[in-house]
Biopython code that builds the backbone (N, CA, C, O; Angstrom):
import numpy as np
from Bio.PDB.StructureBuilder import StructureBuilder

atoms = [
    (1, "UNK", "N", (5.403, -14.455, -20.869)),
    (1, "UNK", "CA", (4.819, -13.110, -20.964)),
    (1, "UNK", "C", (5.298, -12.435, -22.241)),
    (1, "UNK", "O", (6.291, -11.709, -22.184)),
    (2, "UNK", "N", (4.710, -12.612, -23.294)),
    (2, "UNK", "CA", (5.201, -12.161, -24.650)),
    (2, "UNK", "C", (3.978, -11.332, -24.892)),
    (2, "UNK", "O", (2.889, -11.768, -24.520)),
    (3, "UNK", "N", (4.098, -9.875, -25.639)),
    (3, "UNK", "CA", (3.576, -8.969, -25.667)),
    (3, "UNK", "C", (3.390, -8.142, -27.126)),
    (3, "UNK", "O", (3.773, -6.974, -27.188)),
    (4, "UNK", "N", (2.833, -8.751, -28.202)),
    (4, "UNK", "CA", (2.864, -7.927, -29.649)),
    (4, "UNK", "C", (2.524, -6.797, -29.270)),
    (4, "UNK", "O", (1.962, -6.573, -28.198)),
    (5, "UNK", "N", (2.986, -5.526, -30.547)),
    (5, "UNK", "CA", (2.657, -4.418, -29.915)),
    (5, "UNK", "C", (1.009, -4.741, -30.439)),
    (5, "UNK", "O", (0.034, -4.814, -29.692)),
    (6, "UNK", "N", (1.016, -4.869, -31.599)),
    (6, "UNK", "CA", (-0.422, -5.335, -31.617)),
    (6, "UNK", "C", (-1.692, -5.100, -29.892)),
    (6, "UNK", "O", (-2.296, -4.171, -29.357)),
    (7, "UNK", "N", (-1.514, -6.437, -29.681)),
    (7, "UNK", "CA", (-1.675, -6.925, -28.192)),
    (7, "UNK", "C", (-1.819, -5.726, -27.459)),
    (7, "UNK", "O", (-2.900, -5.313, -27.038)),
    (8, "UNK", "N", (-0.426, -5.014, -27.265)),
    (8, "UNK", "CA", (-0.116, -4.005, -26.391)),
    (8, "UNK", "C", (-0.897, -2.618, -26.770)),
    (8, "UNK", "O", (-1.281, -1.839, -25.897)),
    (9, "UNK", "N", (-1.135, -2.344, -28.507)),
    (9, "UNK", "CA", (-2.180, -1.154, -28.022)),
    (9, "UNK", "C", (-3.779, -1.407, -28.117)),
    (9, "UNK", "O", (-4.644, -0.574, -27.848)),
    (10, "UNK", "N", (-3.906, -2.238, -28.392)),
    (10, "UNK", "CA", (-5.416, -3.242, -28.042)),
    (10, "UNK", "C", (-5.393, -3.027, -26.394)),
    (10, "UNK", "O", (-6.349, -2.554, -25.779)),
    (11, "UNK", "N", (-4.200, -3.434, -25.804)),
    (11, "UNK", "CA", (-4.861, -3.743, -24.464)),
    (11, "UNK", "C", (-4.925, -2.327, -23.548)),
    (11, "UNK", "O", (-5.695, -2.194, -22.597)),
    (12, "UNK", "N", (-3.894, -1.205, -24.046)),
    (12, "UNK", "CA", (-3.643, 0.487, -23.918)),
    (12, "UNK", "C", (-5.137, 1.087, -23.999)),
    (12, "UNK", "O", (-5.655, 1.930, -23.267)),
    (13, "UNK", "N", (-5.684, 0.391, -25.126)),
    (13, "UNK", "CA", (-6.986, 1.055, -25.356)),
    (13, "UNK", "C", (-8.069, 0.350, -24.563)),
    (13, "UNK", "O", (-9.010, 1.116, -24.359)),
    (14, "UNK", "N", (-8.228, -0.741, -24.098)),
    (14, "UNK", "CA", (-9.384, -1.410, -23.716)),
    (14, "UNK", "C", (-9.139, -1.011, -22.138)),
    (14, "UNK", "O", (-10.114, -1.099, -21.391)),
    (15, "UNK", "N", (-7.645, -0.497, -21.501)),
    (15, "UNK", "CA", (-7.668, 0.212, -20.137)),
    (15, "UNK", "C", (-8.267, 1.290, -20.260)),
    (15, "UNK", "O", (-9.152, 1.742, -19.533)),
    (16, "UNK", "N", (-7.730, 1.811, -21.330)),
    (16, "UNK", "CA", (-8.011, 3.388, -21.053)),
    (16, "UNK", "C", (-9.672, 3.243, -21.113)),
    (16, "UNK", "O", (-10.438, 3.644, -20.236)),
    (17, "UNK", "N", (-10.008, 2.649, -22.214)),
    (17, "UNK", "CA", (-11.809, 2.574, -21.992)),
    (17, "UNK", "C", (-12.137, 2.387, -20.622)),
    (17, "UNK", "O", (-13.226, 2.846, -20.276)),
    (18, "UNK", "N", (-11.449, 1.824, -19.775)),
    (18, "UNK", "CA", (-12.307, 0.985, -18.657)),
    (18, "UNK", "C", (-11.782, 2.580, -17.564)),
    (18, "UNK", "O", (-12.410, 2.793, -16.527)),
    (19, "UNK", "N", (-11.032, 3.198, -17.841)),
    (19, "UNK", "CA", (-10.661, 3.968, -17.045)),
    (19, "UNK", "C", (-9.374, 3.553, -15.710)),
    (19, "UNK", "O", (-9.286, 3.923, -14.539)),
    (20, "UNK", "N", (-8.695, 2.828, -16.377)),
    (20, "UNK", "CA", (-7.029, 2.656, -15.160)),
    (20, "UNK", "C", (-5.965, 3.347, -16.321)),
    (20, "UNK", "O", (-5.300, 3.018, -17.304)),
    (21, "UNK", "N", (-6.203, 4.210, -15.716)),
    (21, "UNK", "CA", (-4.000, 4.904, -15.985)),
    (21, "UNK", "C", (-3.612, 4.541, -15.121)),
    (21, "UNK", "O", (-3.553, 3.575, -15.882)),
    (22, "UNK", "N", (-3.321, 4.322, -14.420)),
    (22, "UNK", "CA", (-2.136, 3.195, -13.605)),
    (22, "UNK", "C", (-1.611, 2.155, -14.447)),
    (22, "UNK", "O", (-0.456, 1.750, -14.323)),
    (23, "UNK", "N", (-2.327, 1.759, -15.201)),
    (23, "UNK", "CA", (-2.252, 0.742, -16.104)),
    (23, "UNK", "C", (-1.846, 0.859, -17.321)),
    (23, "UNK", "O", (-1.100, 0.039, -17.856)),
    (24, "UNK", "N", (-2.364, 2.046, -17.962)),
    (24, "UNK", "CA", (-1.760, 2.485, -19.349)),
    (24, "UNK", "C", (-0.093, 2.963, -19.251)),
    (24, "UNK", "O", (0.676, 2.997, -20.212)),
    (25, "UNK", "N", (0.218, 3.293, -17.939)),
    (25, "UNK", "CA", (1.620, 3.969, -17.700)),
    (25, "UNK", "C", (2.479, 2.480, -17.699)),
    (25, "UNK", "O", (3.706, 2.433, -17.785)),
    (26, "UNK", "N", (1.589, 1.270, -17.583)),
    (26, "UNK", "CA", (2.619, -0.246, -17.386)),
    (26, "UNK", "C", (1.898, -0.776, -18.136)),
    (26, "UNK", "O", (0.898, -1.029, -17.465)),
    (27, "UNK", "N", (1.711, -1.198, -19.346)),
    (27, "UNK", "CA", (1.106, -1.750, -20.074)),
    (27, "UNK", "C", (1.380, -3.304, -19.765)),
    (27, "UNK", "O", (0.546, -4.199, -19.631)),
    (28, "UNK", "N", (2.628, -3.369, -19.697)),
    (28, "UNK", "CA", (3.292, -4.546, -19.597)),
    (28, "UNK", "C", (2.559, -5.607, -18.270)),
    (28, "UNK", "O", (2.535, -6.838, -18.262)),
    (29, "UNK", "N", (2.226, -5.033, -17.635)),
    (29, "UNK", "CA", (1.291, -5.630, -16.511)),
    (29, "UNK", "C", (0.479, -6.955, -17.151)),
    (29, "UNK", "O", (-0.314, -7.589, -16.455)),
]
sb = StructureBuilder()
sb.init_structure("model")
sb.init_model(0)
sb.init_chain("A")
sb.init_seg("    ")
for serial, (resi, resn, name, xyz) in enumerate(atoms, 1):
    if name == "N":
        sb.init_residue(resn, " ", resi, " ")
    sb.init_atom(name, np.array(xyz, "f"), 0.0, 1.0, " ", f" {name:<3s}", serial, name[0])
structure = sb.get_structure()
């Protein structure tokens, strides 16, 4: 489970598009 931040705000943004904050608060998920 290795995580660039890269990666990590790519994937911050493609939640938040989809609509889960649950998810943006754990990215790490």
């Amino acid at each position: 489970m290795k995580t660039s931040v890269g990666e990590r705000k790519v994937g911050i943004s493609a939640l938040k598009h989809q609509g889960a904050p649950k998810f943006n608060l754990h990215p790490e998920r």
